[in-house]
Structure formats: C-alpha cells, structure tokens
N, C-alpha and C positions, 0 to 999 in steps of 0.2 A: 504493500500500500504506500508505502513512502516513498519507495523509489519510483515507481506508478505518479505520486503528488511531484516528487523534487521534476520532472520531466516540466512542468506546467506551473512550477509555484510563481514566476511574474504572472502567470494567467489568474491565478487566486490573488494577486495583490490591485488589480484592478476588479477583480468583482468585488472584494471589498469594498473598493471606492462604489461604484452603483448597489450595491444590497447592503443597505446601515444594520440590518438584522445576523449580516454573516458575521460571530464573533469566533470563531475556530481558526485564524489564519496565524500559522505560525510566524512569530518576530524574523527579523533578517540574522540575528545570532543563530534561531536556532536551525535557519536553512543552513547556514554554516556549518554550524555541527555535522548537520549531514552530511553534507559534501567529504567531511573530514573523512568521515567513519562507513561510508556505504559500499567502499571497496572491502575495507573490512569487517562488514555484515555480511557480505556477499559472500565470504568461505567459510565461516557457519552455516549459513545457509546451504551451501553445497558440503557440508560435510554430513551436515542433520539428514540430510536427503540421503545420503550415500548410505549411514550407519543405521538410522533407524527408519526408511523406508518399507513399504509395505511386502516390496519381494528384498528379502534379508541376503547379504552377503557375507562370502566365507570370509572367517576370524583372520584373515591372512594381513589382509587391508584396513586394520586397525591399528597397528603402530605407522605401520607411515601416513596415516590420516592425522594420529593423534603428534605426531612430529611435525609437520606442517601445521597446525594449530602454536605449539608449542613454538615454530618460526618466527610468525608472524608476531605473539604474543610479546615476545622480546624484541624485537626491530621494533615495535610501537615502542615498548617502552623505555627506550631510548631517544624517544622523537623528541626535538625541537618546541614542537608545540605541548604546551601545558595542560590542554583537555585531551590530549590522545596519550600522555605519558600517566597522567593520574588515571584514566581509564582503563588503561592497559595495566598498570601497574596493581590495581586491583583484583583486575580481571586474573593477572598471574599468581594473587595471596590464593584465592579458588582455586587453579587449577594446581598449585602444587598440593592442598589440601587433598584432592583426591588422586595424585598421580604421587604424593609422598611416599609410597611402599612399592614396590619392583611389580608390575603388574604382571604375571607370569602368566597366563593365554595369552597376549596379544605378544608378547614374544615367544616363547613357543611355536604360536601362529607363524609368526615371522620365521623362525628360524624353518618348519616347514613348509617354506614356498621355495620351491628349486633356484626361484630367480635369487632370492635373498639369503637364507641362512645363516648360520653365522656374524660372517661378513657383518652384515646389515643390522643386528644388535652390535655389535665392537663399532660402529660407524655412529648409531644413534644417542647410545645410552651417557656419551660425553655431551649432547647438545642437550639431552632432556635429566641429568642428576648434576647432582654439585661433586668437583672434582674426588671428591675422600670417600663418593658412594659407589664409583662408577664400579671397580674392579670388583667390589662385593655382589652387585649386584648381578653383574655378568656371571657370577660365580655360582651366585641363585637361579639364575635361571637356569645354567647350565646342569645345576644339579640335579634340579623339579626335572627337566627334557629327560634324563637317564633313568631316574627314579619312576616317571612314569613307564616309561619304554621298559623297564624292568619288569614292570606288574605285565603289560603284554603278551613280552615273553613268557612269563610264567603261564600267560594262560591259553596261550597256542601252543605250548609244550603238551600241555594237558590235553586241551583236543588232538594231539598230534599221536601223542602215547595213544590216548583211544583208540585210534586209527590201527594205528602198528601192531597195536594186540587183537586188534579184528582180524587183519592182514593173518598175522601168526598162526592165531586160529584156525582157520579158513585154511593155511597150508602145510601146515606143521608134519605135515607125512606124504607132500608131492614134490617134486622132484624137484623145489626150490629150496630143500635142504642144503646143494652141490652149493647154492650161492653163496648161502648164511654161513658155509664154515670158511668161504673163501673169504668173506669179510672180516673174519675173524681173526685170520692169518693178517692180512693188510693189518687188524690194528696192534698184533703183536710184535707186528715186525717194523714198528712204531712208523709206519710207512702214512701215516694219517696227520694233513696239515691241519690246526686248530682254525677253524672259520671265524671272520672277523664277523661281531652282531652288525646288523645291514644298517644299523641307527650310525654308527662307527663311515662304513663304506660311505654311505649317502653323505659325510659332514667331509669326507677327504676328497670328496670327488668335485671337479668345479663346479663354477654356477649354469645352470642353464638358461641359455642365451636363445629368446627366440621374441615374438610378439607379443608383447604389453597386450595391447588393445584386445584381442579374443582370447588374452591366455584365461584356461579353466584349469585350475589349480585339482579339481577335484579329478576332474579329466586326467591328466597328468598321473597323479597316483593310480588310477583307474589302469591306467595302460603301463605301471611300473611295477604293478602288486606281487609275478613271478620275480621280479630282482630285488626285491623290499617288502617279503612278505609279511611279515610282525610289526614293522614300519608302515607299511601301507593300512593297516586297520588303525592304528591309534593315529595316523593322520587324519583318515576319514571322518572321525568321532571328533576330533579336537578344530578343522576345520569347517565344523558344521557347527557347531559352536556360535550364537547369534552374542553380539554383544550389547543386545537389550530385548528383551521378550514382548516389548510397545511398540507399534508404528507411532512414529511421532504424531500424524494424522491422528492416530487413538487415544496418545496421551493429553493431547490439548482438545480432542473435541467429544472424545463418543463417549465422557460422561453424559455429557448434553444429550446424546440421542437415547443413553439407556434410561437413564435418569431422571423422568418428568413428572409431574402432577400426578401421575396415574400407578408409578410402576415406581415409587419412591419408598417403597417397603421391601423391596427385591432384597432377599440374601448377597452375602461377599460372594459365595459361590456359582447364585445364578447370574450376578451380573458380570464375573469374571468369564463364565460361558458365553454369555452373549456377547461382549466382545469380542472372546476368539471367534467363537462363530461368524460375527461378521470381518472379524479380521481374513478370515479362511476364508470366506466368499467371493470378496470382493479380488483378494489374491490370485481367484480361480477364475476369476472373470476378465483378470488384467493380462492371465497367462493365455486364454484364449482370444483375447485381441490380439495378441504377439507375432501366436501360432497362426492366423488367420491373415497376417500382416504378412509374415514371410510365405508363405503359400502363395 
C-alpha cells in the first residue's frame, strides 16, 4: 500500500488542497522516511514470501536468506543518516535476540545442499556471530550433522541386519554357501578395506556446480541415494523441514476468517484444523494452476 501511495503522493498533496475533509495525507518528513526505507522493506518482503509462503521451501534456503537479512541489517547501521542507523540498529538488538544461539537446521540444511556444504557455514558464521563464537559454533554444528547421521546409521543397520537374516534364511542350504565361506576367507586374510560413512565421502568430495535457478535439492538426493544411502534418508527428512508451520497469508489474516460472531466459541483444536484445512486447499489449488500453466 505504501509503495502503491509513494508512486502518487504529489497527486494526494493537491487533493488535499480541493477536498478540506481529506485529513490522512502524510507530512513531507514522512514521504521521506519512505523513500529512505522502501528498498529496505522490499527484502522483507521478498524474504516473508520466500520463507513462509503458502507452497513451503526446502530448509536449505534459510541460512543464506537469513544472511542477506543479517547484510543488509548492518550496512544500514552504519549509515550516515540518523533514522536508518537508529532503525537498523534496533532492528539488529531483535535479530540477534533470536539468532543468539547457533541455529542448527538451517545449517545442517546448509551444509546438505551439494552447492554449499561446509564451505558455506566457515564463509557465513564470521559475518553472522561475534568473532570468540564463530569457531564454537562451527564446532556445534558440526557435531549435531554426525551425531544425527549417527542415529541413521544405526537405524539402516537394523533394517539392513533384517534383511541379511531373511537373505540367510531363505539360503542357508543352497549353493550360496561356496560364496559365504569365500567371504570369509577375504576377511581373514585381512584383504577387506574399512569403508569411509558416505556423510565422510559426501563432505570430501567438491561442491556441485550446476544451475541455481531449477536446482531441486530434493531431486539431487533423489538421484544420489545408491552412492549416499544413510545420507540420502536423513537429508530427505531434514530438508523437508518447513521453517514455520504458518503461511504468512495465515498468520496475519485467517484468524479473521475463522474467527467471527458466529464461530467465536471454536476449540484450539478445531480452529487449528480449519486452518490447515484451508491452508491445504488453497495449496492444492495453486499447485493445479501451475500444472495447468505448464501443460
């Protein structure tokens, strides 16, 4: 709406003059304001859209959204001018307020995007912590990434053993006995290399280099899962990961739709259904104008 108004605010300074009843016309200060700060409204705005939109994106693209925030935040508050430095400088007491403890999904996320990894935490976490946190922090994440990747393993091992003893079952008196004692020789004759876990391989191997614009992260894993098979399942889980369970759309307006004269005694529980419900609706209707568009 405002930037809609600043397009035209000479046009509202003369209807003032002909309509003595129009009193809503912002001062010449505070067009100014505007002017100052509408570029930097304008990456909020595309960031609120990106993060908490109605079809959700994978956790991948939340640290370097939350770092471009974190950019801007400090160039402002450095600025020259006095209302965009007290502005900014507020705005950064808040954000460090909630970005004060090592936020471990969206680097995680980050480090599971082929394009980023590693890399791209030791690049970030000097522009977004104070210099005495950085090293700990990298340290934390890196611990949480193994420690989960640990529990993985363990539990693909388990279905895997299942597996193996079915296999066994099933042959334990056909002629793939000749195999099983030849394996056995291979591992006595210490002829057997120790395999590195694929979490290991994946962080040694470069960055993948290909198209920003249609890369699908989820795609990627999808098509990597025989060379990162215990990796490729806690990527899927941890990059499905939404980092808000609201459409912003939902958070600022569909109390108002659920919540009226009529329907003001609703349970936590029905009104939280009615939202999703219409959250999942109108998602299924956006995803078939999509499908409908590319056809």
């Amino acid at each position: 709406m405002l930037e809609s108004a600043f397009i035209y605010h000479n046009v509202f300074n003369h209807y003032a003059i002909r309509d003595g009843n129009y009193k809503w016309l912002p001062n010449d200060s505070e067009w100014v304001k505007y002017d100052k700060i509408r570029k930097f409204l304008s990456v909020f705005n595309n960031v609120t859209k990106m993060l908490s939109g109605t079809l959700y994106p994978t956790s991948n693209i939340f640290l370097p959204v939350v770092l471009h925030v974190k950019k801007i935040l400090m160039e402002e508050s450095f600025s020259e001018d006095e209302y965009m430095k007290n502005m900014t400088t507020s705005m950064q007491i808040k954000f460090n307020k909630y970005w004060g403890e090592c936020n471990l999904l969206m680097s995680i996320a980050a480090i599971l995007d082929p394009r980023l990894k590693l890399k791209f935490i030791s690049y970030t976490f000097p522009k977004i912590y104070a210099h005495d946190e950085v090293e700990q922090n990298l340290k934390t994440a890196q611990d949480a990434l193994w420690e989960i990747y640990a529990d993985y393993v363990v539990e693909c091992n388990v279905s895997n053993e299942r597996f193996s003893s079915a296999i066994d079952s099933a042959s334990s008196s056909s002629h793939f006995d000749a195999m099983f004692g030849f394996q056995d020789f291979v591992v006595a004759s210490g002829s057997v290399e120790p395999s590195k876990p694929d979490l290991q391989v994946y962080l040694e191997e470069g960055l993948f280099v290909g198209s920003n614009e249609n890369f699908d992260v989820l795609d990627w894993w999808k098509m990597n899962t025989l060379k990162y098979p215990q990796l490729s399942i806690m990527a899927r889980d941890i990059l499905s990961i939404p980092i808000t369970t609201v459409a912003s759309e939902s958070a600022f307006s569909a109390g108002g739709r659920v919540l009226d004269d009529y329907r003001s005694s609703l349970s936590t529980k029905t009104v939280n259904a009615l939202i999703c419900a219409s959250s999942w609706i109108r998602s299924t209707q956006q995803n078939a104008k999509t499908v409908t568009v590319i056809k």
